[in-house]
C-alpha positions as CSV (number, residue, x, y, z in Angstrom):
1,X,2.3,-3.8,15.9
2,X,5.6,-5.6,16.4
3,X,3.9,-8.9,16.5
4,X,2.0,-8.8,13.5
5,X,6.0,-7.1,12.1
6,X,7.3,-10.7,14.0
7,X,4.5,-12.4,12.2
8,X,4.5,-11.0,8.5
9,X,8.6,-11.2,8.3
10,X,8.2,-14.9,9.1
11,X,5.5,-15.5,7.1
12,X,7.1,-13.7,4.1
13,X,10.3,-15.8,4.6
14,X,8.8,-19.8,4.0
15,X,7.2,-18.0,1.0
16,X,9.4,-19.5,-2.1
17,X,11.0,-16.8,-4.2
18,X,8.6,-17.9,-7.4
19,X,5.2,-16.7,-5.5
20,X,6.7,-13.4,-4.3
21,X,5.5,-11.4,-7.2
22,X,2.1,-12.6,-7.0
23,X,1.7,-12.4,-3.4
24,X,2.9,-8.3,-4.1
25,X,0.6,-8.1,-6.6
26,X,-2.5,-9.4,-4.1
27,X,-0.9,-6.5,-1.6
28,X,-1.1,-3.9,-4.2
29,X,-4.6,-4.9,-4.5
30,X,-5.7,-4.6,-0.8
31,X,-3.2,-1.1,-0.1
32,X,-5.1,0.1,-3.6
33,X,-8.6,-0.1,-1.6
34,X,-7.1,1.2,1.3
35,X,-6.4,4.5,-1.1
36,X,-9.9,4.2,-2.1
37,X,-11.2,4.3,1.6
38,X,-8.9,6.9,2.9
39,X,-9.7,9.1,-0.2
40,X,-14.0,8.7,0.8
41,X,-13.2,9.5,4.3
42,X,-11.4,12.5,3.2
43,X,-14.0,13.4,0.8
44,X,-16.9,12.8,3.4
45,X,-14.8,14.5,6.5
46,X,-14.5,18.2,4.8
47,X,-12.8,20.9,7.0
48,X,-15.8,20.1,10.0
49,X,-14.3,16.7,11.2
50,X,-10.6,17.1,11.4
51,X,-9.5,14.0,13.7
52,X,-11.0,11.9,10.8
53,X,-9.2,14.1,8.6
54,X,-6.0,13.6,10.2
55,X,-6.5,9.7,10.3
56,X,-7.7,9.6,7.0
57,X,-4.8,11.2,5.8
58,X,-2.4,9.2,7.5
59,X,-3.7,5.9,6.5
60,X,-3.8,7.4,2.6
61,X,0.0,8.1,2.9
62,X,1.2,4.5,4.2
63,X,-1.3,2.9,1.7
64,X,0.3,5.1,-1.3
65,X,3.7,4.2,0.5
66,X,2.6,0.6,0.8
67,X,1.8,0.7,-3.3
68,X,4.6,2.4,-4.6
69,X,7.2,0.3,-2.8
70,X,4.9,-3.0,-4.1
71,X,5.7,-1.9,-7.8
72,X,8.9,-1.0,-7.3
73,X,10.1,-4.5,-5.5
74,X,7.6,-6.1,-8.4
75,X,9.2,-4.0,-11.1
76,X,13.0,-5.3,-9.6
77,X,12.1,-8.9,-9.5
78,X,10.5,-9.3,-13.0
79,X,13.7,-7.8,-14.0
80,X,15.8,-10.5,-12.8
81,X,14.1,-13.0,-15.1
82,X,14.5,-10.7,-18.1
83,X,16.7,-12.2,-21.1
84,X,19.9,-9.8,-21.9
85,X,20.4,-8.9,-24.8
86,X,23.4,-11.5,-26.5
87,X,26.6,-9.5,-27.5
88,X,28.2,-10.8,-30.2
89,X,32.0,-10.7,-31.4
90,X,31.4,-8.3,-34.4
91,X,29.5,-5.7,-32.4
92,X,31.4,-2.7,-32.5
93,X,29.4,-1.3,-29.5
């Protein structure tokens, strides 16, 4: 676990700032079919198999986590290329 942390922090920094959003948007993608699995397994475990359950449920949460957090960050960055509005002089605002 902390090597593949060491890893993906490195990795993630030689990445230039322009390719951030879609390289978030391709780990949306793979955290979104995590969801799907976790949600089968839950479906397909029942109340009978509840290590799976448990598993199942944990890997749903960090995968959820995982995709909320991506559209948030995503959200932020497109943000910082959005054009404010111009004030003018007359604008009594």
């Amino acid at each position: 676990l902390l090597l593949g942390s060491l890893l993906g922090f490195e990795l993630i920094g030689k990445v230039p700032p322009t390719l951030h959003t879609p390289l978030m948007s391709g780990a949306n993608a793979v955290s979104g079919i995590t969801m799907l699995a976790a949600l089968s397994l839950i479906i397909k475990a029942g109340n009978n198999n509840l290590p799976l359950l448990v598993i199942a449920s944990i890997s749903l949460g960090f995968a959820l986590f995982n995709v909320i957090g991506g559209f948030l960050v995503t959200d932020r960055m497109l943000a910082m290329f959005s054009r404010k509005p111009i004030k003018r002089k007359d604008d009594l605002r």
